[in-house]
Every structure is written in C-alpha cells, then in structure tokens.
N, CA, C and O of each residue as an XYZ file, in Angstrom:
352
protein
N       7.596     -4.097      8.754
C       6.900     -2.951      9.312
C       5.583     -2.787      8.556
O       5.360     -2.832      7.347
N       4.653     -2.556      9.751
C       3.368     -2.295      8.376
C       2.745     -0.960      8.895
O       2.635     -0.679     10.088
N       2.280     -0.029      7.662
C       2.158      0.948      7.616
C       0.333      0.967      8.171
O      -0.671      0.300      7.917
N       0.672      2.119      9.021
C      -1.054      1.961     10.013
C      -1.882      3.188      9.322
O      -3.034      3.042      8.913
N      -1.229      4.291      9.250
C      -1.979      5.550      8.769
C      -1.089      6.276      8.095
O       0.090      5.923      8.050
N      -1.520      7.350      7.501
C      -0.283      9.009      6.964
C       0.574      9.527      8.029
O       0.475      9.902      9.198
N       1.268      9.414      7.317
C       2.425     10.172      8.165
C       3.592     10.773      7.437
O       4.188     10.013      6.674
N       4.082     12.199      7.559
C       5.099     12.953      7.194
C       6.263     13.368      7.661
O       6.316     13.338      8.890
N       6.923     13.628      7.292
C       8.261     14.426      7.944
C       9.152     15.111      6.811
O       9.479     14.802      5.665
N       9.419     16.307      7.761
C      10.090     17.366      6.292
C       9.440     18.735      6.631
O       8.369     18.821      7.232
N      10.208     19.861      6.178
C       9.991     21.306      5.833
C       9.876     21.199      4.480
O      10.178     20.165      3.885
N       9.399     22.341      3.857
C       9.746     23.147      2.741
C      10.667     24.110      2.409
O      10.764     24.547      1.263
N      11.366     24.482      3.349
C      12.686     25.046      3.451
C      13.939     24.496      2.650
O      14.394     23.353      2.700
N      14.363     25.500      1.948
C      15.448     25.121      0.777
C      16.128     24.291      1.534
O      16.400     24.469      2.722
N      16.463     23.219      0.758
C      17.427     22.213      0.858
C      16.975     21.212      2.025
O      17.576     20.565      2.882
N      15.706     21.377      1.677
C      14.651     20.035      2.801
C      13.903     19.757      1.756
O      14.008     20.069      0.570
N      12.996     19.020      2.447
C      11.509     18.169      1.531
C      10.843     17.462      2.425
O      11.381     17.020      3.440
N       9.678     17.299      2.146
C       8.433     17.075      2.854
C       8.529     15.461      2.139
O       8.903     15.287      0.979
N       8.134     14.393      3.029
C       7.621     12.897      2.569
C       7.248     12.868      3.532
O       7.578     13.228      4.662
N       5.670     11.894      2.554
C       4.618     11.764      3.119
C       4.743     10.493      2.802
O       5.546     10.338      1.882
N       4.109      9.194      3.331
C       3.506      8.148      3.356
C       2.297      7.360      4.085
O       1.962      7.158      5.252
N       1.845      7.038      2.881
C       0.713      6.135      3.456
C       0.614      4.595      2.656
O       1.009      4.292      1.530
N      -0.156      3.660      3.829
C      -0.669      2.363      3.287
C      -0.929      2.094      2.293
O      -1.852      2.843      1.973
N      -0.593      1.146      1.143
C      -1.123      1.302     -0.060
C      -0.446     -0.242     -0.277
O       0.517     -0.769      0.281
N      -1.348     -0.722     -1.305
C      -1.574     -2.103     -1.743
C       0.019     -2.421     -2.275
O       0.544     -3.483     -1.941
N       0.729     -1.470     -3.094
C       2.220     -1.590     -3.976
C       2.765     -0.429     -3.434
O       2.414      0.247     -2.466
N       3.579     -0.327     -4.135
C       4.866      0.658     -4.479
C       3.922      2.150     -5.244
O       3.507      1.905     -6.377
N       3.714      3.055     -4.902
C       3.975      4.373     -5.766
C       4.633      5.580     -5.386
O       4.490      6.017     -4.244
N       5.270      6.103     -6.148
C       5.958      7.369     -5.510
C       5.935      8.201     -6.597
O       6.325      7.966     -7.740
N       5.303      9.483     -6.011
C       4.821     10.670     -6.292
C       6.400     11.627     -6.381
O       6.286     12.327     -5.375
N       7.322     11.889     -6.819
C       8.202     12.989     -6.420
C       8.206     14.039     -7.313
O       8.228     13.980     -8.543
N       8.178     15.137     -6.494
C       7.640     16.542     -7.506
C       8.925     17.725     -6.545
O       9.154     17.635     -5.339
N       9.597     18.780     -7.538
C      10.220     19.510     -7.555
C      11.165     19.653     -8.423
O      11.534     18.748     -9.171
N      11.828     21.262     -8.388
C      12.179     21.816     -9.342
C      13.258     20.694    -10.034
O      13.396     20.744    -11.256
N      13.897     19.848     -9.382
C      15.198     18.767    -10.093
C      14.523     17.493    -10.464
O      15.149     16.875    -11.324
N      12.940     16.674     -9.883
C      12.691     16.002    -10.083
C      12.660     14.788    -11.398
O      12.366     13.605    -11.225
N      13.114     15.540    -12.979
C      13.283     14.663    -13.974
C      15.147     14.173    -13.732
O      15.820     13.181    -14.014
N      15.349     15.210    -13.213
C      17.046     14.921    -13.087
C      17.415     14.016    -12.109
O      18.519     13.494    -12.260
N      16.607     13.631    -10.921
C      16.886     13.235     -9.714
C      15.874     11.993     -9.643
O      16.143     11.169     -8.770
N      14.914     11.780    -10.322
C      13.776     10.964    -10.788
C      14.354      9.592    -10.223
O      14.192      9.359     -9.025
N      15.118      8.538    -11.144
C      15.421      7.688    -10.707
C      16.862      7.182     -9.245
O      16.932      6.194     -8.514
N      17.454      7.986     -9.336
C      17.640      7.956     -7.986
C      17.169      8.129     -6.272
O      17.632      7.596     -5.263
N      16.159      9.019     -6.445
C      15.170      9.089     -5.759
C      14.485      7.936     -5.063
O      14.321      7.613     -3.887
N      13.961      7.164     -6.896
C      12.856      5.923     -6.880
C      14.113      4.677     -5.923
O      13.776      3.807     -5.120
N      15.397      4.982     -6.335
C      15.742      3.993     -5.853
C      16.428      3.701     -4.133
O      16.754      2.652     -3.578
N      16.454      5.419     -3.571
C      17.030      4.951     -2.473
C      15.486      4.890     -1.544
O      15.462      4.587     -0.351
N      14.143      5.270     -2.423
C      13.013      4.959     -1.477
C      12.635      3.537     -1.654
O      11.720      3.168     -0.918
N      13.256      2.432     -2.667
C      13.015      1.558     -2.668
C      14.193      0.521     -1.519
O      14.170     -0.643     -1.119
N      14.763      1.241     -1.398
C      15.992      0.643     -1.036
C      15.659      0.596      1.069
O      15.600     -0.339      1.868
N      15.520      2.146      1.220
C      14.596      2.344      2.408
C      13.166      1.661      2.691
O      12.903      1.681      3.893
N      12.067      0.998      1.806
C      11.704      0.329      1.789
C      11.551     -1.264      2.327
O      10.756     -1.892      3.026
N      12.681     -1.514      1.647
C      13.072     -2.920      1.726
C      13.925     -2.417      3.157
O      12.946     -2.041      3.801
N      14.759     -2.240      3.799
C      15.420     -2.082      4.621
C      14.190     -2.356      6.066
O      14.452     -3.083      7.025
N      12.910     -1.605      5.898
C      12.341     -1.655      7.114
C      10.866     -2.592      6.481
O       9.719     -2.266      6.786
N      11.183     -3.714      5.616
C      10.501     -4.666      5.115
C       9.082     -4.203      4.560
O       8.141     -4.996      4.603
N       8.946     -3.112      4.115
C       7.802     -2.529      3.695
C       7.561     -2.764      2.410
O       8.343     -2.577      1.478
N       6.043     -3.338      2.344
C       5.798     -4.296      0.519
C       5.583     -3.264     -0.382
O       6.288     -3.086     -1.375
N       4.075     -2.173      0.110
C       3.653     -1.435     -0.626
C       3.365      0.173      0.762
O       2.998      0.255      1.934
N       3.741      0.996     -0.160
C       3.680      1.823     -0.071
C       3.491      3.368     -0.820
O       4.240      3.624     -1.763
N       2.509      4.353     -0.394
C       2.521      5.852     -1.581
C       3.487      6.487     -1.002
O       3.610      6.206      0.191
N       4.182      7.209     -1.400
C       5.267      7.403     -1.021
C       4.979      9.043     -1.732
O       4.164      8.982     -2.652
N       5.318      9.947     -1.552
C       5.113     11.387     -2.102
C       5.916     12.659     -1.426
O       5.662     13.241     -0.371
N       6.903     12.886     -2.321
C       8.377     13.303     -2.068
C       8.187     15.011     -2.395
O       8.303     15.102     -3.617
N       7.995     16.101     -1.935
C       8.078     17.140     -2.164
C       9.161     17.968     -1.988
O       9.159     18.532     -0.894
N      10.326     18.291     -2.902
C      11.676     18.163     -2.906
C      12.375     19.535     -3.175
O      12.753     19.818     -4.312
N      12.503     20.171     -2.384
C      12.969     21.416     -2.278
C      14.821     21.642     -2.537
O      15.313     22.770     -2.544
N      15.655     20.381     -2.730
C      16.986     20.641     -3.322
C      17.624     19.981     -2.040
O      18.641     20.444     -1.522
N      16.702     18.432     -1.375
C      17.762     18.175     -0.112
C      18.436     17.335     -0.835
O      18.258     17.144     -2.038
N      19.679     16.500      0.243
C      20.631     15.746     -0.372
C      19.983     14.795     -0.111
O      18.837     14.743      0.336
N      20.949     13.686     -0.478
C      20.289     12.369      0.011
C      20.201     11.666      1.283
O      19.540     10.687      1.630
N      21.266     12.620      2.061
C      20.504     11.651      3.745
C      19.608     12.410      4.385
O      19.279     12.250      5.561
N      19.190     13.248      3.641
C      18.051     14.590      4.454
C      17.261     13.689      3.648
O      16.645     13.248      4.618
N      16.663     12.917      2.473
C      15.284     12.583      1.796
C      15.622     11.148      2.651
O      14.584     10.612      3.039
N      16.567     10.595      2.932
C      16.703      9.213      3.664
C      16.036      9.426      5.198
O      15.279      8.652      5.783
N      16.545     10.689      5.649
C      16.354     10.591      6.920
C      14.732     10.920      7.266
O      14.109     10.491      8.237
N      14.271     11.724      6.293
C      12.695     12.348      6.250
C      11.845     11.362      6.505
O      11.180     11.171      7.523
N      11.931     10.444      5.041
C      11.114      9.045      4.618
C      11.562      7.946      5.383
O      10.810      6.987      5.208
N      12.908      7.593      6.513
C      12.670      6.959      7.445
C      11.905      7.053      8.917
O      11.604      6.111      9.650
N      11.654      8.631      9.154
C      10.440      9.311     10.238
C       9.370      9.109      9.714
O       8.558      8.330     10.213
N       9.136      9.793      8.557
C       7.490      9.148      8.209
C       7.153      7.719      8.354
O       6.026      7.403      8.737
N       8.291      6.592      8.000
C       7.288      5.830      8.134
C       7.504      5.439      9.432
O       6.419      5.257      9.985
N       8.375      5.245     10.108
C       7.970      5.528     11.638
C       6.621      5.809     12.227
O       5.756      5.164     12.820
N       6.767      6.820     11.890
C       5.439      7.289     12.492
C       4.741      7.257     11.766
O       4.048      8.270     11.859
N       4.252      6.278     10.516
C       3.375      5.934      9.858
C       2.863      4.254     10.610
O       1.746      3.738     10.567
N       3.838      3.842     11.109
C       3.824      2.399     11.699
C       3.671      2.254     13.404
O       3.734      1.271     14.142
N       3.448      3.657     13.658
C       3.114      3.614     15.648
C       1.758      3.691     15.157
O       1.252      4.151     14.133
N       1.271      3.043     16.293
C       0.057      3.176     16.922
C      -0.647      4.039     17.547
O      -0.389      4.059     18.750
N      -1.664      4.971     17.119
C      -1.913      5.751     18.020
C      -2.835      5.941     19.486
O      -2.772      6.992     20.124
C-alpha cells in the first residue's frame, strides 16, 4: 500500500484516539496521552505490526490517545491509512 496524502481517523472522546498518518521516507510515531510512557512500546508495536500487514515501509504515524483499547487504536490506524492510500 502506498501512502498518497494525510489522513485520520478517531475522536477525542474518552476511550478513543485520533491517528493520523502521512507519507514519510521511514517509520515515526508520535504517541502522546495521559498512559503514553506506560503503553509506549506496545503501541510502537501493534502500529508496526499494522504496518507490515498492509505492506507499508515508512510511515508518520501520530497517535493521540485518549484511554482506547487496542482494537479501537487497530481499527483507527487501519482507516487512516485507508484513506491515506485512496485517491482523490
């Protein structure tokens, strides 16, 4: 999949989160909220994992994390890049 422009998906509503992605040369991910040192590397790894799943090399990745679980940040960051990868 290759990433065409920005694209998000997500509320800010407790127990949601906003991910955003865009095109980018590697891997970076931005994740910010109140659990983020606690949740830090698990995070890094199911966006790497989602990544690789829809063959994506590099990507910014920027996780704004209001206390969701993990198939609400799975399901977010698999719409963004969706619709980071249509055409408009």
């Amino acid at each position: 999949m290759k990433l065409l422009h920005t694209a998000s998906a997500g509320t800010l509503e407790s127990s949601d989160c906003v991910v955003t992605v865009s095109p980018c040369e590697r891997f970076e991910l931005d994740y910010r909220g109140a659990n983020s040192v606690i949740f830090a590397k698990r995070t890094e790894g199911l966006v790497r994992e989602m990544l690789d799943k829809h063959s994506v090399s590099g990507a910014n990745v920027v996780i704004q994390d209001q206390g969701a679980i993990e198939i609400t940040i799975k399901a977010r960051l698999e719409t963004a890049l969706l619709r980071a990868a249509k055409g408009e």
